[in-house]
N, C-alpha and C positions, 0 to 999 in steps of 0.2 A: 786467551781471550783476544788477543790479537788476529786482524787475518793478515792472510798473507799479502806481499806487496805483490801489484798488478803489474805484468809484465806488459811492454808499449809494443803492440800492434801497429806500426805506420800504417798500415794497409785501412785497418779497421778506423783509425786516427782521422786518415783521409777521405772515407766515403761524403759524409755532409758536406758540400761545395765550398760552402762559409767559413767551415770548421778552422782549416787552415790562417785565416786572414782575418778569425776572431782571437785566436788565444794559444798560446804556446802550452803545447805538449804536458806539463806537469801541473799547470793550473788547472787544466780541463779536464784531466782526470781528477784533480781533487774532489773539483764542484761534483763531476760525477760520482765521489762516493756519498757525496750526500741526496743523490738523486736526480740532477739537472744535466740539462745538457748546457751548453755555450750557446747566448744567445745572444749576448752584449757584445759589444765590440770592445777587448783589452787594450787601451791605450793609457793608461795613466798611473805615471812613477808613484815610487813611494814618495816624494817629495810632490807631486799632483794630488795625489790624497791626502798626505796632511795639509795642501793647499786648500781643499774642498771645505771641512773644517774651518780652518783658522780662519778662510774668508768671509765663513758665515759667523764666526762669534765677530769679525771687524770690530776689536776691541776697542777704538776710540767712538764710533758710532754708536754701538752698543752702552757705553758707560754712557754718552750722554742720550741711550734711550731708558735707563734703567736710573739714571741721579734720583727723580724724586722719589726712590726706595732706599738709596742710601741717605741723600742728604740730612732726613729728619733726626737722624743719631749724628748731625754733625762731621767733623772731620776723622773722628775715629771710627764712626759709622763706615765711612769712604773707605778708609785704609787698611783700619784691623780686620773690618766686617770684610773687605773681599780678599783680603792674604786668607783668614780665618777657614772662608769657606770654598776657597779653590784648591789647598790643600784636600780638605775632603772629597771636591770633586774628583783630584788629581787620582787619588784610592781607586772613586767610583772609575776611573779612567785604565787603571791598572787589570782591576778587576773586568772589565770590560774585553782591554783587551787579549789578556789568559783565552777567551774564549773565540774572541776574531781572532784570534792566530790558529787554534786548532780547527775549526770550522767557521772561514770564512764566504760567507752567502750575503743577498743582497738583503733577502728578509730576517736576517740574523737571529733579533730577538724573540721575534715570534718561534722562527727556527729554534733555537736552542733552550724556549721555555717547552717547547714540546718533545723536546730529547731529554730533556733531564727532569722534566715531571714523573710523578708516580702517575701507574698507569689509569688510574679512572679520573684523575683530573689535567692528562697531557692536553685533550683536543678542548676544553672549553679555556682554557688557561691560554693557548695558543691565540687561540679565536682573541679572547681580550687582548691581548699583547700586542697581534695583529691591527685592533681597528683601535687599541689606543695608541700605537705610535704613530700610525697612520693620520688619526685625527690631529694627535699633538705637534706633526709635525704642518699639515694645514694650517692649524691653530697658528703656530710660527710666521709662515707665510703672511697670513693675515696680519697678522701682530707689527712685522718688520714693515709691509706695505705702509699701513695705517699710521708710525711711528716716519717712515719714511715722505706722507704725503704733509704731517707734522711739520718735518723738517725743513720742507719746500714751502709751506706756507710761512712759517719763522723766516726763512730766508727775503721773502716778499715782502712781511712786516718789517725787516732791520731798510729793508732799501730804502719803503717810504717814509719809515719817522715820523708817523703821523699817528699811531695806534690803533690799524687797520687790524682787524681780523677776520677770520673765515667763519662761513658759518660751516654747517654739519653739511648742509647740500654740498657746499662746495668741495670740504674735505671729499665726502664721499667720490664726487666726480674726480680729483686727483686720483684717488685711491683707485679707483675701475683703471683708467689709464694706466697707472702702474703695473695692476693684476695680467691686464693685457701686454703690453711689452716684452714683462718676464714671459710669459707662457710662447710668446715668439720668440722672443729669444734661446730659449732654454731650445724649444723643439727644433731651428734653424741653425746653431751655435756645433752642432754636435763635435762636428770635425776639430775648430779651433778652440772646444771649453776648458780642456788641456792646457792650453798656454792661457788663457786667459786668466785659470785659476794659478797659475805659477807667477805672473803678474801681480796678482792681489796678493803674492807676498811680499813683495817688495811693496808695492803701494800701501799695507798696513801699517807696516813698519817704518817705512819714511813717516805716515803720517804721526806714528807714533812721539817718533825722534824730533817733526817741528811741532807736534807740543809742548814736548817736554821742553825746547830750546823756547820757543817763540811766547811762553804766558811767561814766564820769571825777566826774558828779555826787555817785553811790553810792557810792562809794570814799574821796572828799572826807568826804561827812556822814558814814560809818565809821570818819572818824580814821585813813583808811590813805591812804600817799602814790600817786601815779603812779608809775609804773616808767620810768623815765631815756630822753630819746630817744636813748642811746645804746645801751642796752638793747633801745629799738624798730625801730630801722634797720641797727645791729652786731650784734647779740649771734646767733651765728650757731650754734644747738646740734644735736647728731648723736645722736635716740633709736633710729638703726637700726645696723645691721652692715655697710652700705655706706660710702663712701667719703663724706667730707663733702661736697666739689662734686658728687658722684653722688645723696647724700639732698636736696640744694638743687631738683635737677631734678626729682626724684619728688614736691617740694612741688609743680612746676608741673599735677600731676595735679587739685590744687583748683580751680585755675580753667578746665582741660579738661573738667575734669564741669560745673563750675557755668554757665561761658560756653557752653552746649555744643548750642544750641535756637535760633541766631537762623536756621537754615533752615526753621523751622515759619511763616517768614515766606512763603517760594517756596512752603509746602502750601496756601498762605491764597489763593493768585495769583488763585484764579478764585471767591472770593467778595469781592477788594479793588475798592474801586470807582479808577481810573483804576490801575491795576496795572503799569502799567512805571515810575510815578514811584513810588506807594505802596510796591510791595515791596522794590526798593533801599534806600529811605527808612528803611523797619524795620526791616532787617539791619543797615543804621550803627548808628540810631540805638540799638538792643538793644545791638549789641556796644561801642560806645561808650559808652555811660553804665554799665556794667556793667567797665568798666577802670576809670571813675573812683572812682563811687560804691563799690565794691569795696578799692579800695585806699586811701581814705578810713573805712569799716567797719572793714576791717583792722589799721590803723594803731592806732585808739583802743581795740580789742581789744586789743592787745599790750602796749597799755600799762595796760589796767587787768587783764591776767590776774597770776594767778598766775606769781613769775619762777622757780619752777623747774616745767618745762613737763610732765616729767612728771605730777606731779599733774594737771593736765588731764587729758593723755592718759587719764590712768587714771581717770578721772571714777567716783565709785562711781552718779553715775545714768547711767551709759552713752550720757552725750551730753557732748563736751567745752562744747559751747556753753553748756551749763543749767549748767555749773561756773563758765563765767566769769560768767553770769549769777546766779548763787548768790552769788560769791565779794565781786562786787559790790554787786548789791540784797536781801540775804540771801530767803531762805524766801520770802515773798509776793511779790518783787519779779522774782526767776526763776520764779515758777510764772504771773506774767501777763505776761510776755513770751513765756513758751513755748508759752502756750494760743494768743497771737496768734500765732508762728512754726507754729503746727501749721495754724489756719486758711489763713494764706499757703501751708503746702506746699498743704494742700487745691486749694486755686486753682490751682496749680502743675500738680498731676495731671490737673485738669479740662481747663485751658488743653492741654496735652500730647495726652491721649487725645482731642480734637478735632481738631490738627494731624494727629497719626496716622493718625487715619481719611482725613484728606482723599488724603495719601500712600497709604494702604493702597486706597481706593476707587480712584483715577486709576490704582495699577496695574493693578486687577482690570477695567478701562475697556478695557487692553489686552488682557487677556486670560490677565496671566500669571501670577495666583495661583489654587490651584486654588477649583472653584465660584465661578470668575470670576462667570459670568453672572447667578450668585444674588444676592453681595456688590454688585455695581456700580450696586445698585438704591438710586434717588434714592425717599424717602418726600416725594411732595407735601403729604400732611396734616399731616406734621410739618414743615412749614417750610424744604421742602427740604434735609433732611439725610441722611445714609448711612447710617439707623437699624440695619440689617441688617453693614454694615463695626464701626462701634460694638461691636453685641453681640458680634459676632465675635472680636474685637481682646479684649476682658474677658475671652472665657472662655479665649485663649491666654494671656492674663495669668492668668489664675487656676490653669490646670497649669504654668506656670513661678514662680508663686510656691511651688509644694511645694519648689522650692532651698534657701528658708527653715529646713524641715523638716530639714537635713539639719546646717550648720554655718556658722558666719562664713563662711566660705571660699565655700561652694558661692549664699553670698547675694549675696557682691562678685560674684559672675560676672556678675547683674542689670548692674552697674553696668559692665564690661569690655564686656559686649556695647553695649553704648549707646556708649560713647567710641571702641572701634575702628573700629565697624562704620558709625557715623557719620563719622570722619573719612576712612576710607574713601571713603564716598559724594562724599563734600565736596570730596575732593581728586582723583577721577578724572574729573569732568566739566572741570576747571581744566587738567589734565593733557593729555586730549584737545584740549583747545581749544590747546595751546602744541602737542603735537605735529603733528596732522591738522588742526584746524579752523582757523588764526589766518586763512589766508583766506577762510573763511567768515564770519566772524564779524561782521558788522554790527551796531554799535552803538545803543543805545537812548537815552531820556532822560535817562538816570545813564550817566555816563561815565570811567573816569580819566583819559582820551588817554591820551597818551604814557609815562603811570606801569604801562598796565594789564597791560602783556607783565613788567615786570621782576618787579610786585606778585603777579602772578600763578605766576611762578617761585618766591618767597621763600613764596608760600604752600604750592605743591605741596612743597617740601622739609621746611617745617615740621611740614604735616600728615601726612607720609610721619615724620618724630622720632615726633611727637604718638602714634601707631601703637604704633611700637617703645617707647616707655618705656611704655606705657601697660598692656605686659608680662612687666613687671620685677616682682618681688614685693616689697613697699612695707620690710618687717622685716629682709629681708638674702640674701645670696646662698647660703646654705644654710637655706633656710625648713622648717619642719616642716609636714604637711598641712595641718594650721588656718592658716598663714599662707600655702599656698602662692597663686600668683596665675595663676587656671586661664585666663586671656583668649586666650594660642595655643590652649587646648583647645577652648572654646566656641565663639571667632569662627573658627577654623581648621575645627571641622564644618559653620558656619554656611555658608564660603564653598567649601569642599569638596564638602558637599549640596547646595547651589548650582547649583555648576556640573558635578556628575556628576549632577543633576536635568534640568540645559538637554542636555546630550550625548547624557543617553540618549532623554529622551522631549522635550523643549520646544523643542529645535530645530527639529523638524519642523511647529509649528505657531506657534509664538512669531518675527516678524518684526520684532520691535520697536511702537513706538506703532501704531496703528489710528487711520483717519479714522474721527469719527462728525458731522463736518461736511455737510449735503447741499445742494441746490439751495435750499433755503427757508430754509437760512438765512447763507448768503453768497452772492457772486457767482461766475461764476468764474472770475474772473481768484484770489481770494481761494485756490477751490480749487484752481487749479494750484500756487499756491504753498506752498499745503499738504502737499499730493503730495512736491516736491520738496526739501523743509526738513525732516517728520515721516523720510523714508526715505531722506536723503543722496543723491538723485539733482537735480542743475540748482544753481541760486541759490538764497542762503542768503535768509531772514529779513529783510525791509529792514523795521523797526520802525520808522521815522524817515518813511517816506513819502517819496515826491517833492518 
């Protein structure tokens, strides 16, 4: 079942002018067995790709974009609720990456739910998987801007101390500004995103360390005690109308959003330089240090907030974070923490709306977004990047930010679409592979053996939870419209248009991936197996070689 390993033609290797000065030798044949040519420019370590990642969960930004999902279960909401469920992501992570190692591509999931489906449901399964990471990961975009324009305003409130707030117009006008920045940045950036994202590890991490050091410190010189570890690991409080074990689980919604990007590693595949070690590598290591560091974060939070939680909650600057951070380094000491958390989300968005594109370009490669053939254009003057997918990606972010305009309600959609629609994605190529593909599946340089079928089940059942809670309304079972929690409405048209999109018209020309591999630049022995691994006909993928 195996085919044979492709013998390296330099000759062949070197006809494409680019070929040379995009990607070394063993990578380009891989991507070629799964039917691509090299079109991204490879520059980024395994240590740049799991920078990509971890920049975009920016664990201290993110927990204080996700508090009021934990804080309503209190302090053990905080801390069991994200140990609890980054574990599991840690699985979904595992799982994840078994299959970035043996076929690493930029459209991965879409990819790999169309390799390992049975045959009359590979191309419509694709197709979803396709426009729902695609969407979910938009959704993001939106989500971090909007949370980010949030944070710029709270920063504006602590300065003037008067109980100044934004209204929606104004949000919204932060928010366009933002949308626009990133999408310059992201397309202009290409040369130095590399080091920039190897920066945002250090910069996480610092900022990590003067949390943990600077709220127990602040609270100390203020002459106010810590709050009891019993306090911090017990005290288990209920600010919704659900059931207490029921508000515990709706905490786990924090580290669902926050942990919620280590697949912007599988969008990186085809600019990582040695890519079936690197992109496994970066999914651990993201979703790994993001369990600990996070529930390290969190711990010391709990114990320097505020102990009756509502107050948080109710933050009068509309960020519970800048409360704890008030509470503890008063007035100057929350307003320059929060200038730096706003910088980090910045990074966040950036980091994001580049994985996006590379997801949003790879599908349009196939052919199945509409003005494929416009968007799937590589800018060589720029450095090899998807300048034309970029702009594009901004200005659907920029008509989905008008949700803003509307209500709390209609702005968490941002954030529903990004967490279903991505676990979604996550959990139907995992799916596929345990029902249709386990014999196909030929493993790569990262491996679990014998852990990977069970790891892979505890994943798909969790991310199939992950889904459903994730559509519960956070305040209680009789929500009024400002609280209700629209996630079946949004991701239910999302994936309904979908697939009454592929039935009526994209069935007939949508067959799933497309070769754009040719004679110049593999072999073909390369291409046959291409052929048979891209469209589920013959032998799988042998990443491993002979």
């Amino acid at each position: 079942m195996h085919s044979q390993a492709p013998t390296r033609d330099p000759e062949a290797m070197r006809r494409p002018d680019e070929m040379p000065t995009l990607s070394e030798p063993g990578d380009s044949q891989l991507l070629a067995k799964m039917g691509y040519k090299q079109e991204l420019k490879r520059q980024y370590s395994t240590a740049q790709v799991f920078a990509v990642a971890f920049s975009i969960m920016g664990l201290v930004p993110s927990i204080a974009s996700t508090l009021s999902f934990s804080l309503p279960a209190g302090p053990v909401g905080m801390v069991w609720g994200w140990l609890t469920a980054s574990i599991f992501i840690l699985l979904v992570g595992l799982a994840m990456a078994d299959l970035a190692s043996a076929m690493p591509t930029a459209g991965g999931l879409y990819w790999w739910t169309h390799y390992f489906a049975g045959e009359k449901y590979k191309n419509p399964l694709s197709f979803l998987i396709g426009y729902s990471n695609t969407l979910g990961l938009i959704g993001g975009i939106c989500s971090v801007d909007y949370t980010l324009a949030l944070m710029i305003i709270s920063c504006v409130s602590i300065s003037r101390d008067d109980g100044w707030t934004a209204s929606r117009g104004v949000i919204y006008a932060v928010y366009v500004g933002l949308i626009l920045l990133h999408a310059i940045s992201a397309a202009l950036s290409g040369r130095i995103m590399p080091k920039i994202q190897t920066a945002c590890i250090y910069i996480n991490i610092s900022l990590v360390i003067a949390t943990v050091i600077a709220l127990p410190v602040g609270k100390v010189v203020r002459g106010e005690a810590l709050n009891s570890g019993n306090f911090v690991f017990r005290h288990l409080d209920n600010q919704t109308e659900w059931p207490t074990g029921w508000a515990f689980m709706l905490a786990w919604l924090a580290p669902i959003w926050s942990i919620g990007s280590f697949d912007s590693c599988v969008h990186m595949s085809e600019e990582a330089l040695h890519a079936a070690k690197a992109v496994p590598l970066g999914i651990i290591w993201s979703a790994g240090s993001a369990c600990v560091l996070g529930f390290l974060t969190l711990t010391v939070m709990a114990a320097t907030m505020d102990p009756n939680v509502s107050n948080t909650i109710n933050s009068k600057f509309g960020q519970p974070m800048a409360q704890i951070y008030y509470d503890a380094l008063g007035k100057d000491g929350a307003l320059g923490f929060m200038i730096v958390l706003c910088f980090i989300q910045y990074i966040i968005g950036l980091s994001l709306i580049v994985a996006a594109s590379r997801q949003a370009w790879a599908f349009s490669r196939d052919g199945a977004l509409p003005f494929s053939t416009f968007f799937r254009h590589i800018s060589k003057r720029i450095q090899y990047q998807p300048v034309r997918m970029i702009c594009g990606l901004a200005v659907i972010c920029l008509i989905l930010g008008l949700l803003c305009l509307i209500n709390s309600a209609a702005s968490n959609a941002l954030f529903s679409l990004f967490v279903a629609s991505n676990y979604l994605s996550w959990g139907m190529p995992i799916f596929c592979r345990l029902v249709w593909g386990q014999d196909r599946f030929y493993p790569g340089e990262f491996y679990t053996g014998r852990f990977s079928k069970p790891i892979a089940c505890i994943a798909v059942i969790y991310l199939l939870f992950g889904v459903i809670l994730s559509m519960f309304p956070t305040t209680g079972p009789n929500p009024s419209p400002a609280d209700m929690n629209y996630t079946i409405v949004i991701n239910g048209f999302v994936w309904a248009g979908c697939m009454t999109y592929y039935f009526l018209f994209a069935r007939r020309w949508f067959t799933g991936p497309r070769m754009t591999v040719d004679d110049s630049s593999s072999t073909n022995s390369d291409n046959e197996t291409s052929r048979s691994g891209a469209f589920g006909r013959g032998s799988a993928i042998d990443t491993k070689g002979e």
